[in-house]
DSSP file (Angstrom, degrees, kcal/mol; ACC not computed):
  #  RESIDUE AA STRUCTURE BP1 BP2  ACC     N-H-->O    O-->H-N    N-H-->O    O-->H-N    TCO  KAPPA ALPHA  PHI   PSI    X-CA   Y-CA   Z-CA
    1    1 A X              0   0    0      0, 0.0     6,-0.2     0, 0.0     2,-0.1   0.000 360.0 360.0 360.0 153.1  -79.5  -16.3   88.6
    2    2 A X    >   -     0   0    0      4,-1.7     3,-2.4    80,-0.0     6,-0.0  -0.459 360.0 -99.2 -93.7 162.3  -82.3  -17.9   86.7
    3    3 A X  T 3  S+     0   0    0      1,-0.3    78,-0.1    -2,-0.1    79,-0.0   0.545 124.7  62.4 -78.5  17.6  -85.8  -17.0   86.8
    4    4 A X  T 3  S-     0   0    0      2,-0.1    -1,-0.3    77,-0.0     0, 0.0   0.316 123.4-106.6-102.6   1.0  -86.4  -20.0   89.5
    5    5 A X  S <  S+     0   0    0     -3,-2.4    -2,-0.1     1,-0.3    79,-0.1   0.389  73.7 145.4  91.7   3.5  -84.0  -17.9   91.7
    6    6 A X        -     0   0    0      1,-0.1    -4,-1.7    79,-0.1     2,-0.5  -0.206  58.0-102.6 -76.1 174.9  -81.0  -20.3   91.2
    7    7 A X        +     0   0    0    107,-0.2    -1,-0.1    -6,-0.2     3,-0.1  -0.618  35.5 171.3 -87.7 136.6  -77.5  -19.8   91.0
    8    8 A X  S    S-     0   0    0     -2,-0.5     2,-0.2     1,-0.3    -1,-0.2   0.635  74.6  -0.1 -94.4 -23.6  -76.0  -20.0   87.0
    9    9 A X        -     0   0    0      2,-0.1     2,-0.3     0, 0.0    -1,-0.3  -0.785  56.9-168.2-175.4 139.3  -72.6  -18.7   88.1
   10   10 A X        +     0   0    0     -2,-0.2     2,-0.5    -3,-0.1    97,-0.0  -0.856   7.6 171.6-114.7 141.4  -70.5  -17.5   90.8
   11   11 A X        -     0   0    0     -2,-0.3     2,-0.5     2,-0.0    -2,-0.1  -0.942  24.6-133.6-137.7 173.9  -67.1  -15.8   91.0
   12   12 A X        +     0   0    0     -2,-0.5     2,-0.3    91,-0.0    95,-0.1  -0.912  29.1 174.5-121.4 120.9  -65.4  -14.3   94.0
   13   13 A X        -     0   0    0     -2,-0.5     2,-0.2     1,-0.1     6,-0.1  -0.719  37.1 -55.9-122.2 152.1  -63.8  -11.1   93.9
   14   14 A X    >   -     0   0    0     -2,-0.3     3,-2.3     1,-0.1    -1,-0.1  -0.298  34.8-135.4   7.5  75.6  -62.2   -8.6   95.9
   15   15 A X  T 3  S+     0   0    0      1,-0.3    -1,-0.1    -2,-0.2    -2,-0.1   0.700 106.0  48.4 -39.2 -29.8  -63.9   -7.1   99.0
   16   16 A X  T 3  S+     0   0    0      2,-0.1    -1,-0.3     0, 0.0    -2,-0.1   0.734  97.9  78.2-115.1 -24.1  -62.8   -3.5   97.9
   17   17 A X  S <  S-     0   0    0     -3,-2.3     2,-0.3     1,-0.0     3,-0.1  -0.149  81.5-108.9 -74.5-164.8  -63.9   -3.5   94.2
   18   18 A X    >   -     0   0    0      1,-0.2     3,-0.8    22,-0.0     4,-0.3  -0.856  16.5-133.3 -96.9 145.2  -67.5   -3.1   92.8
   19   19 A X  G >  S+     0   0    0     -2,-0.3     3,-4.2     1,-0.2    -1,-0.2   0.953 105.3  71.9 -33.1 -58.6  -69.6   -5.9   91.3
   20   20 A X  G >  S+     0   0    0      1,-0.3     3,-1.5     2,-0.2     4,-0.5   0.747  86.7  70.9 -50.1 -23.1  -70.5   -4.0   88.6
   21   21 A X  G <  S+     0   0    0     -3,-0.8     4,-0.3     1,-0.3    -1,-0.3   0.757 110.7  30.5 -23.5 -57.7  -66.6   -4.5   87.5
   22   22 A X  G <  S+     0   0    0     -3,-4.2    -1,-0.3    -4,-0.3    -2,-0.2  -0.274  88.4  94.8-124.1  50.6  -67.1   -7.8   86.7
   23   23 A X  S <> S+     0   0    0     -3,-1.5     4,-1.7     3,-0.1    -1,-0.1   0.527  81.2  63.3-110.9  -6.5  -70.6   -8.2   85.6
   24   24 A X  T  4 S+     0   0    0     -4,-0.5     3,-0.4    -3,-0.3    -2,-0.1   0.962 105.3  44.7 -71.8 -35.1  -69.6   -7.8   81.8
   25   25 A X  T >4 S+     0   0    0     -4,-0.3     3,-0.8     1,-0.2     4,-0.3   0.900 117.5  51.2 -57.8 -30.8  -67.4  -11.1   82.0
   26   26 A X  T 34 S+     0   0    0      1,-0.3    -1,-0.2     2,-0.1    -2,-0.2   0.921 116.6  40.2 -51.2 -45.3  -70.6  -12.4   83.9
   27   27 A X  T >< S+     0   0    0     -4,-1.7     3,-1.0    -3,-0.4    -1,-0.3  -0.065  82.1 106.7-101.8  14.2  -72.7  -11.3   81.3
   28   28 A X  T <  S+     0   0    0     -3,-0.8    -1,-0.2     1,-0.2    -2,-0.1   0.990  91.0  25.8 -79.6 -72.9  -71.0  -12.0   78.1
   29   29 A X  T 3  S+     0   0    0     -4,-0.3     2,-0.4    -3,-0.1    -1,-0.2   0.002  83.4 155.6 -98.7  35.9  -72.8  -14.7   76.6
   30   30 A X    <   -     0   0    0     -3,-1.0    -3,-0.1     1,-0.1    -4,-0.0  -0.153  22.0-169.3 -36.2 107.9  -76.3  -14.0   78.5
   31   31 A X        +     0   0    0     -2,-0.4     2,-0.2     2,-0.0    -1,-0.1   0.068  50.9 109.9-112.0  41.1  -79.6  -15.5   76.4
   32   32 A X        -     0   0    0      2,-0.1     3,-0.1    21,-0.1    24,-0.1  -0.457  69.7-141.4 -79.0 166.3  -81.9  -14.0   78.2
   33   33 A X  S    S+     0   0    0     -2,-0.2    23,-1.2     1,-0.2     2,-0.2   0.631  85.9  40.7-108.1  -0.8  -84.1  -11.2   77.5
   34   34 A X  E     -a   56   0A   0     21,-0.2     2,-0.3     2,-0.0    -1,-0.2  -0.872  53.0-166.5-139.9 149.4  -84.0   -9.3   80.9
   35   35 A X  E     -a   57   0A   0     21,-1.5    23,-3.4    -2,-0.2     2,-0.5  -0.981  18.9-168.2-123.6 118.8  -81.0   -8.7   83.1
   36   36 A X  E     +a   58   0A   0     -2,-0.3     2,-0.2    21,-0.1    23,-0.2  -0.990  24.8 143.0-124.0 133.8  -82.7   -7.5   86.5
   37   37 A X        -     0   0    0     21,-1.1    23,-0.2    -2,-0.5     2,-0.1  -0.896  43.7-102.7-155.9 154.8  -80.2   -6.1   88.7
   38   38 A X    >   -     0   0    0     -2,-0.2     3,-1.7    21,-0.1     4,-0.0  -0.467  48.7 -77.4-103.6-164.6  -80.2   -3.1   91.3
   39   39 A X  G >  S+     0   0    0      1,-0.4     3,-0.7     2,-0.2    -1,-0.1   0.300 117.8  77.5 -83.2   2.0  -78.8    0.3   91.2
   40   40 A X  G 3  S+     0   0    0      1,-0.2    -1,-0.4    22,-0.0   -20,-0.1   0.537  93.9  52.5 -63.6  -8.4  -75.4   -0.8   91.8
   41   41 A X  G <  S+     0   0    0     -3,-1.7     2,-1.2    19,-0.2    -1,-0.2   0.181  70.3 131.2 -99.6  14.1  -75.3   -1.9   88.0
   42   42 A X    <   +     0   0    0     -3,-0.7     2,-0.5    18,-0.1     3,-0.1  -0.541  35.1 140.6 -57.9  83.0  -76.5    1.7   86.8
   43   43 A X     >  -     0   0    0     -2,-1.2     4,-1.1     1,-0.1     5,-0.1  -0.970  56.0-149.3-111.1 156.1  -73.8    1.8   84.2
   44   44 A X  H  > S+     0   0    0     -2,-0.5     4,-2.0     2,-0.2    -1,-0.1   0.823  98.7  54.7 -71.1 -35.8  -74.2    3.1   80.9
   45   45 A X  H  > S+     0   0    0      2,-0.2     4,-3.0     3,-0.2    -1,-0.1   0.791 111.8  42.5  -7.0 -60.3  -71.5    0.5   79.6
   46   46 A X  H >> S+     0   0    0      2,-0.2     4,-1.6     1,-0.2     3,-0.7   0.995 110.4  51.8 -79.6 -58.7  -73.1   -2.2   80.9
   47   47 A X  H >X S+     0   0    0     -4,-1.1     3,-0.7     1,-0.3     4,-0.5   0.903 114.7  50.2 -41.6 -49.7  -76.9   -1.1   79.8
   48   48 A X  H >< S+     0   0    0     -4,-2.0     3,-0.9     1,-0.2    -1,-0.3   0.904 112.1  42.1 -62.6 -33.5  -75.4   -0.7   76.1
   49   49 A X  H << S+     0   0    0     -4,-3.0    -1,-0.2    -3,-0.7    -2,-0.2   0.581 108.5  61.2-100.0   8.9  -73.6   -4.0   75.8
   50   50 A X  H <<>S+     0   0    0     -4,-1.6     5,-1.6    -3,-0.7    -1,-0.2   0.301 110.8  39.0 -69.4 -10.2  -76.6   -5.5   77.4
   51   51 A X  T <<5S+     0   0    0     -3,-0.9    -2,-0.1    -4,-0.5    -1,-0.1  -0.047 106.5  63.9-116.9  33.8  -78.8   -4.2   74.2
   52   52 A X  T   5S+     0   0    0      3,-0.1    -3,-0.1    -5,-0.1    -2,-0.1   0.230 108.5  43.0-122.6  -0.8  -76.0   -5.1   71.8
   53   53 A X  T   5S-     0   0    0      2,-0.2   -21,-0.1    -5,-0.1    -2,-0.1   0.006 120.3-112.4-135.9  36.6  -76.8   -8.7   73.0
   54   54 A X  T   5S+     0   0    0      1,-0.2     2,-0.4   -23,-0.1    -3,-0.2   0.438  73.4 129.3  59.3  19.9  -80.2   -8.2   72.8
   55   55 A X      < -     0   0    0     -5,-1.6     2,-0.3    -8,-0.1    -2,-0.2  -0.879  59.3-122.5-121.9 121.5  -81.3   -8.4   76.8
   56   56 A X  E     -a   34   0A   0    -23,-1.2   -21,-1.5    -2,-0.4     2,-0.6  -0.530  20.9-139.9 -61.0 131.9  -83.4   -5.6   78.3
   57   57 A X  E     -a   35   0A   0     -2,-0.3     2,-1.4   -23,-0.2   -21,-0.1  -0.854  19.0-171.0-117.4 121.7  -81.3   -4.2   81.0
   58   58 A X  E     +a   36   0A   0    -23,-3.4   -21,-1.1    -2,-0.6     2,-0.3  -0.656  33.0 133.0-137.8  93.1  -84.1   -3.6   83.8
   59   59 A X        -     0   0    0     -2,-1.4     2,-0.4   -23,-0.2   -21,-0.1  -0.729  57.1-115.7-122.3 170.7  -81.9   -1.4   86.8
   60   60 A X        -     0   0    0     -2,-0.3   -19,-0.2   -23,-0.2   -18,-0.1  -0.872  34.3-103.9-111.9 144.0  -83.1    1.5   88.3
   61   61 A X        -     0   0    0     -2,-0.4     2,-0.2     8,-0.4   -22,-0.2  -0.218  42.0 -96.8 -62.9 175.4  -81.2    4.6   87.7
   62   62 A X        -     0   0    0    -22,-0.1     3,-0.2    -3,-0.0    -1,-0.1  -0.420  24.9-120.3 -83.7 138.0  -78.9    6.2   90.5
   63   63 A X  S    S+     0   0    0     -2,-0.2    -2,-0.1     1,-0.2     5,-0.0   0.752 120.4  50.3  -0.2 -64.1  -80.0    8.7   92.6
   64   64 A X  S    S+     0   0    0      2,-0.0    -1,-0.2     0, 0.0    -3,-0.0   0.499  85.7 118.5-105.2 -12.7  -77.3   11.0   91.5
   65   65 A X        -     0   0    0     -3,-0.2     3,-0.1     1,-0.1    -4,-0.0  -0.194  48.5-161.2 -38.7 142.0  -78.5   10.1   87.2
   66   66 A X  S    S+     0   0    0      1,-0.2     2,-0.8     0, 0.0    -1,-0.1   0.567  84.0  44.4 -88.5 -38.2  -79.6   13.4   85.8
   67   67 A X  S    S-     0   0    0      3,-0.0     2,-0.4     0, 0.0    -1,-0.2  -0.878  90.6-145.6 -88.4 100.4  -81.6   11.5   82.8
   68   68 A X        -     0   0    0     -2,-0.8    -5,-0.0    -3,-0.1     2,-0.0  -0.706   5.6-138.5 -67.2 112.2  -83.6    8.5   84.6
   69   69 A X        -     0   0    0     -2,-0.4     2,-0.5     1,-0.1    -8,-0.4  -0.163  18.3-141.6 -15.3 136.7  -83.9    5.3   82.5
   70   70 A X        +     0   0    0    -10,-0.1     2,-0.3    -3,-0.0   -11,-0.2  -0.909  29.1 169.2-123.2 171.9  -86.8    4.4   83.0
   71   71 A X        -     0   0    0     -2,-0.5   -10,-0.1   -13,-0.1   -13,-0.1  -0.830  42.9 -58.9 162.7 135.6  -87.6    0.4   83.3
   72   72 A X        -     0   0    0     -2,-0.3     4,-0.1     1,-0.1    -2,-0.0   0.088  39.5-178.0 -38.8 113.1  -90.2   -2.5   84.2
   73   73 A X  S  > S+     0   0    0      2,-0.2     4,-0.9     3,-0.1    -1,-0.1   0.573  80.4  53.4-110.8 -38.8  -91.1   -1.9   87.8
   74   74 A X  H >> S+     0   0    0      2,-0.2     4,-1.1     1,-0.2     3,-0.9   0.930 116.5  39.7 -78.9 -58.6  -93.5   -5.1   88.0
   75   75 A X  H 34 S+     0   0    0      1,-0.2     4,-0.5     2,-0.2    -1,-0.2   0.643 103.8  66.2 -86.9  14.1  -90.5   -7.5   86.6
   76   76 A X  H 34 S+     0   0    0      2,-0.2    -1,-0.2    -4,-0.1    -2,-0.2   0.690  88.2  68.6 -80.8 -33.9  -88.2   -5.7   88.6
   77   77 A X  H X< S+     0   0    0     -4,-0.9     3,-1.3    -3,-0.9    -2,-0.2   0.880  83.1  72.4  -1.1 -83.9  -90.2   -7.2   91.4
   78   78 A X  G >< S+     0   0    0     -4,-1.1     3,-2.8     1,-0.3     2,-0.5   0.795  80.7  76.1 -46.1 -54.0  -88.8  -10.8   90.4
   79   79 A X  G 3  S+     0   0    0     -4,-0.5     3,-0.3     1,-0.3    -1,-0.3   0.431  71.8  78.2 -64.9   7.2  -85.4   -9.7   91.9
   80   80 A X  G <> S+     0   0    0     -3,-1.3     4,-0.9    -2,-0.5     3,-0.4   0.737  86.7  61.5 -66.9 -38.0  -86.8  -10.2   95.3
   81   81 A X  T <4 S+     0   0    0     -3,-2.8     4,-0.3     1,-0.2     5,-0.2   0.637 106.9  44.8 -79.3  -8.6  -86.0  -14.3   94.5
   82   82 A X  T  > S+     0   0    0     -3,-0.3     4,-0.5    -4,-0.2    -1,-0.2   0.504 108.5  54.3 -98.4  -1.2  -82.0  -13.6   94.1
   83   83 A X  H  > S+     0   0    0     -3,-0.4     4,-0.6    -4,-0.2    -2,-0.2   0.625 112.4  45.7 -98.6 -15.9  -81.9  -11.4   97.2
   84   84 A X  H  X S+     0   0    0     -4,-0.9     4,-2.8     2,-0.2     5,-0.1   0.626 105.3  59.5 -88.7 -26.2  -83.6  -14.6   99.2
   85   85 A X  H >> S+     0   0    0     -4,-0.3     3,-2.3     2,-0.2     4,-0.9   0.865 111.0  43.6 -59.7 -87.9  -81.3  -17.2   97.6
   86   86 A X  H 3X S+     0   0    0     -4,-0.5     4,-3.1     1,-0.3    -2,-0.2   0.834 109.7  52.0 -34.2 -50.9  -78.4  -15.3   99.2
   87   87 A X  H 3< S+     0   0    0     -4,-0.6     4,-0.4     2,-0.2    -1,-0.3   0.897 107.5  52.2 -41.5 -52.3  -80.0  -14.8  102.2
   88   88 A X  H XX S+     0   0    0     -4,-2.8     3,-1.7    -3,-2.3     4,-0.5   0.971 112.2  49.3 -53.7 -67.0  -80.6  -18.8  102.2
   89   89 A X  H >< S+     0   0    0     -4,-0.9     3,-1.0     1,-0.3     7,-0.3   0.869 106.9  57.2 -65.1 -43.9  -76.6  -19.3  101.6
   90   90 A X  T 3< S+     0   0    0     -4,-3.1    -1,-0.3    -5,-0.4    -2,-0.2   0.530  91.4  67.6 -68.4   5.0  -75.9  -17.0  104.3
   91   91 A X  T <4 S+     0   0    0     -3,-1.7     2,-0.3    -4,-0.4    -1,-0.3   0.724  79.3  83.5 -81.2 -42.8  -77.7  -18.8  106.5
   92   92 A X  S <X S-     0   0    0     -3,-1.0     4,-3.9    -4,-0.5     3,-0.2  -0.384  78.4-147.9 -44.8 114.7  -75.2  -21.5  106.2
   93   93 A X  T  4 S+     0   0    0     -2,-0.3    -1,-0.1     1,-0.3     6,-0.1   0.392  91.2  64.0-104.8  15.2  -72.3  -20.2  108.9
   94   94 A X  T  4 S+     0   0    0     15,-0.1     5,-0.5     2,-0.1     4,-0.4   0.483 114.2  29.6 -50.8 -42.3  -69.6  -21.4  107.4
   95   95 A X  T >4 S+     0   0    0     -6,-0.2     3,-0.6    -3,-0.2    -2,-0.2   0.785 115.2  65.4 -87.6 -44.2  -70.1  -19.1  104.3
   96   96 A X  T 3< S+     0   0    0     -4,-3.9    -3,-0.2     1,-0.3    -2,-0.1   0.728 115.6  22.8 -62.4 -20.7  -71.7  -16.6  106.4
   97   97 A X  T 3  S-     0   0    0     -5,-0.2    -1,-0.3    -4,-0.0    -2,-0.2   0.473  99.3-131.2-120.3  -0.1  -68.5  -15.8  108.4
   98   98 A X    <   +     0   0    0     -3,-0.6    -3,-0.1    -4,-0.4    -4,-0.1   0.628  36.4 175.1 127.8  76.3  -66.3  -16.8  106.2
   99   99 A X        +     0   0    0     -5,-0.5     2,-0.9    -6,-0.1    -1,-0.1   0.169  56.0 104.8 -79.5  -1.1  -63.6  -19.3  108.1
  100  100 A X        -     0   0    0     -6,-0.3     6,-0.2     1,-0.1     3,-0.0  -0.834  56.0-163.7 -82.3  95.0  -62.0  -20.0  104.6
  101  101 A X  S    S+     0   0    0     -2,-0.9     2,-0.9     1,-0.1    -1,-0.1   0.827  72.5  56.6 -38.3 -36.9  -58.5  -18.0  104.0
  102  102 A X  S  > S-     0   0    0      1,-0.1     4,-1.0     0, 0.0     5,-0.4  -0.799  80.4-131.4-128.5 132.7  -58.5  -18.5  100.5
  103  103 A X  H  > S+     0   0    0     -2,-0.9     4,-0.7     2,-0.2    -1,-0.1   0.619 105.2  55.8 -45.9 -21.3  -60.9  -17.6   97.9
  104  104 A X  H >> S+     0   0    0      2,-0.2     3,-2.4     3,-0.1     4,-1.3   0.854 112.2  49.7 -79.7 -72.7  -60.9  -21.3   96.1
  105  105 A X  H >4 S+     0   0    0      1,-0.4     3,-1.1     2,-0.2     4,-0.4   0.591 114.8  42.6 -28.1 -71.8  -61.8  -22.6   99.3
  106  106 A X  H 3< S+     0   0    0     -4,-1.0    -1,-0.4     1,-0.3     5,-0.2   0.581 106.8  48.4 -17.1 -57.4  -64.1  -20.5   99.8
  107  107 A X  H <X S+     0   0    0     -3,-2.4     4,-0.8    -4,-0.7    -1,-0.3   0.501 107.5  62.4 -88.2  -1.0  -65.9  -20.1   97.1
  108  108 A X  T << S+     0   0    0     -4,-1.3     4,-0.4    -3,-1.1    -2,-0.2   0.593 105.5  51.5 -96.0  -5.4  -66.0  -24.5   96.9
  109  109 A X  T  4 S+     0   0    0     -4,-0.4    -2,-0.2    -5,-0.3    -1,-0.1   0.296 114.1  42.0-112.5  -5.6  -68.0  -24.2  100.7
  110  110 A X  T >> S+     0   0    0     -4,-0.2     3,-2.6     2,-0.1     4,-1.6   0.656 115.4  53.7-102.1 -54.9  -70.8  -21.3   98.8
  111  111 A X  H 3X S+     0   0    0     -4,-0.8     4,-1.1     1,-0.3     3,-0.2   0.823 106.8  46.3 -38.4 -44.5  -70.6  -23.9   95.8
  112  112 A X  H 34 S+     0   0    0     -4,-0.4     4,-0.4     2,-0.2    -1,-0.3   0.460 114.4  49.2-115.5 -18.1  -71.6  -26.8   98.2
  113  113 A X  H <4 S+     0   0    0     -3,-2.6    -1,-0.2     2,-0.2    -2,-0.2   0.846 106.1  60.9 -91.0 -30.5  -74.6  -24.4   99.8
  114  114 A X  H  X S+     0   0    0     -4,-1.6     4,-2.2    -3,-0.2  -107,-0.2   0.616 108.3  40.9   4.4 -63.8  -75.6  -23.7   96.2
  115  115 A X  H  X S+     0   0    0     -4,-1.1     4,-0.7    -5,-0.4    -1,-0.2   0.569 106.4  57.6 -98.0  -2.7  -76.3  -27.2   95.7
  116  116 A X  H  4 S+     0   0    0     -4,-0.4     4,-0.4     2,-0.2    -2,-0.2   0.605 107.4  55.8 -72.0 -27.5  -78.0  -27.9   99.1
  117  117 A X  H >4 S+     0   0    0      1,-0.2     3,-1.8     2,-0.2    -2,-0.2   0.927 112.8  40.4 -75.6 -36.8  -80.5  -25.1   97.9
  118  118 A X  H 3< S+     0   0    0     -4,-2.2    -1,-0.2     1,-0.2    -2,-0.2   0.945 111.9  56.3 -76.9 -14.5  -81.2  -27.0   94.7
  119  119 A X  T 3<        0   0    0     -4,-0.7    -1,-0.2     1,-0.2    -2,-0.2   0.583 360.0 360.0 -67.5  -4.2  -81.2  -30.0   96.3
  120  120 A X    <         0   0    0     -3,-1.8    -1,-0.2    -4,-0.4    -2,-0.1   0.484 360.0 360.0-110.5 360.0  -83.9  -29.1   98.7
């Protein structure tokens, strides 16, 4: 997502894995200067190859963390506009229930709600 709360890129994955799995391929060639994500991205992986490409990685630690990270609370905030975008596309009941058998399909009917958000 962008800081206007649009989508930059989508993939479709596995119900049964974690995001966080695939958020380095996501992430590769980021040029930002924040990554805001919640505490499902608490990796240590991911927070190191997010400062090895020069983006502040601004997650909240884990519950279960013994050392806490500590990180921007105020721009942490901001991640309220990718949790309404989704919310927006799930509004869409075609994506929301998901009547597509296969995952190109699929993911070409979230693509097509994507662009009704920017369009609007």
């Amino acid at each position: 997502m962008e800081a206007l709360g649009c989508a930059t890129r989508l993939r479709i994955t596995a119900g049964q894995h974690a995001d966080v799995r695939y958020a380095g391929d996501m992430l590769a060639d980021v040029a930002s200067g924040y990554v805001v994500a919640d505490r499902g991205y608490d990796a240590r992986w991911l927070v190191e190859r997010l400062a090895a490409q020069g983006a502040e990685a601004v997650i909240p630690s884990r519950k279960n963390r013994k050392v806490v990270r500590a990180y921007d609370e105020e721009l942490y905030r901001e991640r309220n506009a990718v949790e309404r975008w989704f919310g927006w596309v799930k509004r869409c009941r075609r994506v929301a229930t998901r009547y597509e058998k296969t995952g190109r399909n699929y993911l070409s009917f979230v693509l097509f709600a994507a662009t009704m958000h920017l369009l609007r």
